[in-house]
C-alpha positions as CSV (number, residue, x, y, z in Angstrom):
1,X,0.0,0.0,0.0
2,X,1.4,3.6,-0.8
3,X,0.1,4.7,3.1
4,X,3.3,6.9,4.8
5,X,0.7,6.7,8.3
6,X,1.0,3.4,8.1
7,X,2.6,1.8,11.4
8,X,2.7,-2.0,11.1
9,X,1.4,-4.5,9.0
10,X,0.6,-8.0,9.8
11,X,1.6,-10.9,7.7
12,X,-0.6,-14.0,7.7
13,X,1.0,-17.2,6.5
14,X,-1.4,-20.1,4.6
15,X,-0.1,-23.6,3.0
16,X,-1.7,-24.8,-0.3
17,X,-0.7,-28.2,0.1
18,X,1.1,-30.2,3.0
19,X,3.4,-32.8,3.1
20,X,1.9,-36.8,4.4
21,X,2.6,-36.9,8.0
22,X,3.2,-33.3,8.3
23,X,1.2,-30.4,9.7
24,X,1.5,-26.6,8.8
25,X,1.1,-24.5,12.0
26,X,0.5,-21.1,11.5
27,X,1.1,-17.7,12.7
28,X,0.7,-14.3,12.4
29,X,3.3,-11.8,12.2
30,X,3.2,-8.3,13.0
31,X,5.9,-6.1,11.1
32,X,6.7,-2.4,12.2
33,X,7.4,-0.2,9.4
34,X,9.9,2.4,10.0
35,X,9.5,5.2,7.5
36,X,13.0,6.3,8.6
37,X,16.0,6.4,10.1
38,X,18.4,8.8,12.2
39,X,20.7,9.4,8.7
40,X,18.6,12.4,7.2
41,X,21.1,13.5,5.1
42,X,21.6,10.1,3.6
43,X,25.5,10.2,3.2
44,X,25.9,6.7,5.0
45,X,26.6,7.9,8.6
46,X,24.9,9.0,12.0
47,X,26.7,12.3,13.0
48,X,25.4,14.3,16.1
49,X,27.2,17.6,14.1
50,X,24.9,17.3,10.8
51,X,22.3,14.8,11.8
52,X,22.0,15.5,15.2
53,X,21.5,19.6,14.8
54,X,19.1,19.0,11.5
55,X,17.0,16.6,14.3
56,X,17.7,19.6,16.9
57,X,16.7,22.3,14.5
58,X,13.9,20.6,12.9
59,X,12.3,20.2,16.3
60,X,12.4,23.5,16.7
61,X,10.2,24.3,13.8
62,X,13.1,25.1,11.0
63,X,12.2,24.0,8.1
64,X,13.6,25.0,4.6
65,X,17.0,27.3,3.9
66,X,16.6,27.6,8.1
67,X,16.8,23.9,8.9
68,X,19.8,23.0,6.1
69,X,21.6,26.4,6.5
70,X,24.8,26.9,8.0
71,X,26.9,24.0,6.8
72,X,24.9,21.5,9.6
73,X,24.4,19.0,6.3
74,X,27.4,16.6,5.6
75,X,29.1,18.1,2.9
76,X,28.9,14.2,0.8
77,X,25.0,14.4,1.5
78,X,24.1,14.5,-2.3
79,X,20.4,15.5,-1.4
80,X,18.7,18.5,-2.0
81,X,17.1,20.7,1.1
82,X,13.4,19.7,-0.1
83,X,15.0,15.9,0.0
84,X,16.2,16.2,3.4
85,X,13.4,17.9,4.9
86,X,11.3,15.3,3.2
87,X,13.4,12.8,5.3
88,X,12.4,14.1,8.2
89,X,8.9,14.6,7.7
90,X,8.8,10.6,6.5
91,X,10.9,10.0,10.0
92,X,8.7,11.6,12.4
93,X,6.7,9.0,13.5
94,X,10.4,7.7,15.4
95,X,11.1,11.1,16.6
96,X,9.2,10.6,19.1
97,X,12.1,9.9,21.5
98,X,10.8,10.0,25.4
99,X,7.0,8.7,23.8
100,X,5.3,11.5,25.1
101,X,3.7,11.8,22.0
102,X,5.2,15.0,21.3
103,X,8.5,15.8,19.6
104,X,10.4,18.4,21.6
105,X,13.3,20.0,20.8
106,X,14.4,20.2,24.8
107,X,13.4,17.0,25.3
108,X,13.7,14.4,22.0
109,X,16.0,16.7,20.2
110,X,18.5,16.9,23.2
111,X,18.3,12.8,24.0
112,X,19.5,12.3,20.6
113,X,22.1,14.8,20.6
114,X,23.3,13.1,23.8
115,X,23.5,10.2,22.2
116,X,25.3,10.6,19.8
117,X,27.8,12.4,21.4
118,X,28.0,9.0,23.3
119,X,26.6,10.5,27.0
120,X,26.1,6.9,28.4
121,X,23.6,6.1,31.3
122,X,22.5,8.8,33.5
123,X,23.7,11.3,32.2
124,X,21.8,10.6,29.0
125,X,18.4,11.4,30.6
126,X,19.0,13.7,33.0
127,X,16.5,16.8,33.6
128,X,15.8,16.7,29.4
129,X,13.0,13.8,29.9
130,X,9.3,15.2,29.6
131,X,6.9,14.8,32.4
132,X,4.8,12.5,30.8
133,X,6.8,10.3,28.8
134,X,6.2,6.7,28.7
135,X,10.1,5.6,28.2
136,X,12.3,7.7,30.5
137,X,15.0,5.0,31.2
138,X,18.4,5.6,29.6
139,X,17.9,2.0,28.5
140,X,14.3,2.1,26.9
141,X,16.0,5.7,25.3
142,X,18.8,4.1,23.6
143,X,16.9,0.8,22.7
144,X,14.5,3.3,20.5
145,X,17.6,5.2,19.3
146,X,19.3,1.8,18.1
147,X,15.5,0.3,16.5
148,X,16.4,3.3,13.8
149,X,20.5,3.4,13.1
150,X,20.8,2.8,9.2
């Protein structure tokens, strides 16, 4: 389906034919579709310098000349600004860092900056998790950040 809202799909799994003495059993598979990853400027690498500021700055409502501007794009990114903005619109479903429901700049933005400056434990969550997020561990954090590495 050409669907960018859709989450997960399941996969159901059926036998024509079986063969004598043996039984087909079955089941259901959900698959989570991730309409992107933390590389938004495609060139091959996670980098809290590019990708971590265009994640920063697109939280905070930058979009456009204002988002790509002032060399935070990998200068081997072959994409456009419309490309890389279209990235990030395609990734915001995982943007979602601290699952408040809510992207934040203070609060997602800065996790992932943290992270991939490689602030380990602690210190990764400290004082930047919302009130009302529903993973605030620094393990549950860096489990979502790893579900979406290229």
């Amino acid at each position: 389906a050409d669907d960018d809202s859709l989450v997960s799909t399941v996969i159901n799994f059926s036998a024509a034919s079986n063969s004598a003495g043996y039984v087909f059993n079955p089941t259901s598979y959900t698959l989570d579709i991730s309409n992107g990853n933390w590389d938004f400027d495609q060139n091959g690498r996670v980098d809290a310098l590019t990708d971590g500021l265009l994640f920063l700055r697109y939280a905070f409502n930058l979009r456009g000349s204002l988002l790509v501007g002032d060399g935070v794009v990998a200068s081997d990114s072959l994409l456009t600004t419309a490309e890389i903005q279209s990235n990030m619109e395609k990734a915001e479903v995982i943007m979602d860092i601290d699952g408040n429901g809510s992207i934040g700049a203070l609060s997602d933005g800065l996790l992932l900056l943290r992270y991939m400056f490689g602030i380990p434990d602690e210190m990764l969550v400290n004082d930047v998790i919302a009130a009302d997020a529903t993973r605030s561990s620094a393990e549950d954090i860096s489990q979502h950040i790893e579900l979406y590495m290229p």
